[in-house]
C-alpha positions in Angstrom: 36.1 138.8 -2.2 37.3 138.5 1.3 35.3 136.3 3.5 35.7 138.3 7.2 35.4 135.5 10.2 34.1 137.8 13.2 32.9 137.3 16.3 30.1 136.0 16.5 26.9 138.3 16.5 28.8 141.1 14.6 29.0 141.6 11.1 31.4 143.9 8.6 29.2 143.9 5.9 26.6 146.9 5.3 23.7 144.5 4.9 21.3 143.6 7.6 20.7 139.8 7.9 16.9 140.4 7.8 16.7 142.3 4.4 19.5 140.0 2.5 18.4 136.6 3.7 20.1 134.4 0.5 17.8 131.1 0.8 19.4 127.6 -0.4 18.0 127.6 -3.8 19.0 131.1 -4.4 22.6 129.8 -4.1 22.4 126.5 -6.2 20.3 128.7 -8.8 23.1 131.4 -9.3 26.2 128.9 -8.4 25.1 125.5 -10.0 26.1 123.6 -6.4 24.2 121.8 -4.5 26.0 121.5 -1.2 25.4 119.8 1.9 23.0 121.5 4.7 26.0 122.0 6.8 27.8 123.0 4.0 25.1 125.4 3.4 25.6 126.8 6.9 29.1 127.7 6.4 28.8 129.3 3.2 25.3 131.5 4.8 27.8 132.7 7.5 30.4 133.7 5.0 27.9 135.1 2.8 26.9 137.7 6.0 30.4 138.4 6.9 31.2 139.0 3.3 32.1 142.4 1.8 29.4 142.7 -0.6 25.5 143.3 0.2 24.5 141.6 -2.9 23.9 137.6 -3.3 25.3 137.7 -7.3 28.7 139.2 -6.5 29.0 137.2 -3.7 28.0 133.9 -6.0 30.4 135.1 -8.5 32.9 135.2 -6.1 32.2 132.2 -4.2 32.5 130.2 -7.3 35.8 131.5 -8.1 36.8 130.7 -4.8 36.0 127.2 -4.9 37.8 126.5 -8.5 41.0 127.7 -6.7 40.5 125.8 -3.3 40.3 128.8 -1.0 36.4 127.6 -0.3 38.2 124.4 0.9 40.7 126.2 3.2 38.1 128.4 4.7 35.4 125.9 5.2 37.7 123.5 7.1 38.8 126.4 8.8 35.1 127.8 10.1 34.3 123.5 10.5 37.8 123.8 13.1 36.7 127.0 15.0 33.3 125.3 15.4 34.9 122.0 17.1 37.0 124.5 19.4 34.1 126.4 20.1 32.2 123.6 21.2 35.1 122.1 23.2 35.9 125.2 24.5 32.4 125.6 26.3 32.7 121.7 26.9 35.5 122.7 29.2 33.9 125.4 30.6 30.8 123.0 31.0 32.9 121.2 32.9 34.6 123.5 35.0 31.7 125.0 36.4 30.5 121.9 37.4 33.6 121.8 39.2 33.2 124.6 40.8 29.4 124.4 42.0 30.8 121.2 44.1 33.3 122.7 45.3 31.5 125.7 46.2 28.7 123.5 47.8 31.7 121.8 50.1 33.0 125.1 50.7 30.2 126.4 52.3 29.2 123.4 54.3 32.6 123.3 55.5 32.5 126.7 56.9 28.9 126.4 58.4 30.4 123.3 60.0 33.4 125.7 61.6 31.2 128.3 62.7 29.4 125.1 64.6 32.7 124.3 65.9 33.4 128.2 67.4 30.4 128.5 68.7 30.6 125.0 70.2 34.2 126.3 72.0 32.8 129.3 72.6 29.8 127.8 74.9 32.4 125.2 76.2 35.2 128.2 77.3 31.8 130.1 78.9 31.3 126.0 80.9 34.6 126.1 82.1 34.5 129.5 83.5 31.1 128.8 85.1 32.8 125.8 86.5 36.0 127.0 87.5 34.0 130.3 89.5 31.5 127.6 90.9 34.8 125.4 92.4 35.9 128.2 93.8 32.4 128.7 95.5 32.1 125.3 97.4 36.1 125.5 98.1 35.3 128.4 100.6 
């Protein structure tokens, strides 16, 4: 049996979540191991990315697996893409933090130079005034 990681919210197999929900017991009934709820998690995903639709081939399979350690390799691989998943969107967490600050500065900086134009702006329109009004009273 191949246990397919894919992106998340796809699925190879032919079986719809839904119809082929394989409950805890279910497992330890037809596999004799109890594992951990986590555990459990990680074998549920692989069960729906699995090849087969049905929970005894995949059981059969799974046990197989874990006698010759390839369970082992593939749950500490899906436990390692969980971690980088989760720092992954840490980061990105993060970086939009970032970047609703700086936008925030951004903006009130530029609403603080359009202050400043239009300040210069009415200041240039004084100086004319003054300089046409100077040459006024110098006549």
């Amino acid at each position: 049996m191949c246990y397919n990681v894919v992106k998340e919210g796809e699925r190879k197999s032919p079986k719809k979540k839904e119809e082929n929900i394989m409950m805890k017991h279910e497992f330890i009934e037809r596999t004799g191991y109890n594992p951990t709820d986590e555990e459990y998690h990680y074998i549920e995903e692989s069960y729906y990315d699995a090849d087969t639709p049905y929970k005894d081939e995949f059981c059969k399979q799974w046990k197989k697996d874990q006698k010759s350690g390839k369970w082992a390799m593939e749950l500490r691989f899906r436990k390692m893409l969980d971690e980088q998943k989760a720092e992954y969107e840490a980061k990105i967490a993060e970086q939009e933090e970032y970047l609703e600050f700086y936008r925030g500065q951004f903006q009130e900086k530029r609403q603080l130079e359009e202050t400043v134009k239009r300040q210069n702006e009415k200041l240039e329109a004084l100086k004319r005034r003054t300089e046409r009004l100077a040459a006024v009273f110098e006549d």
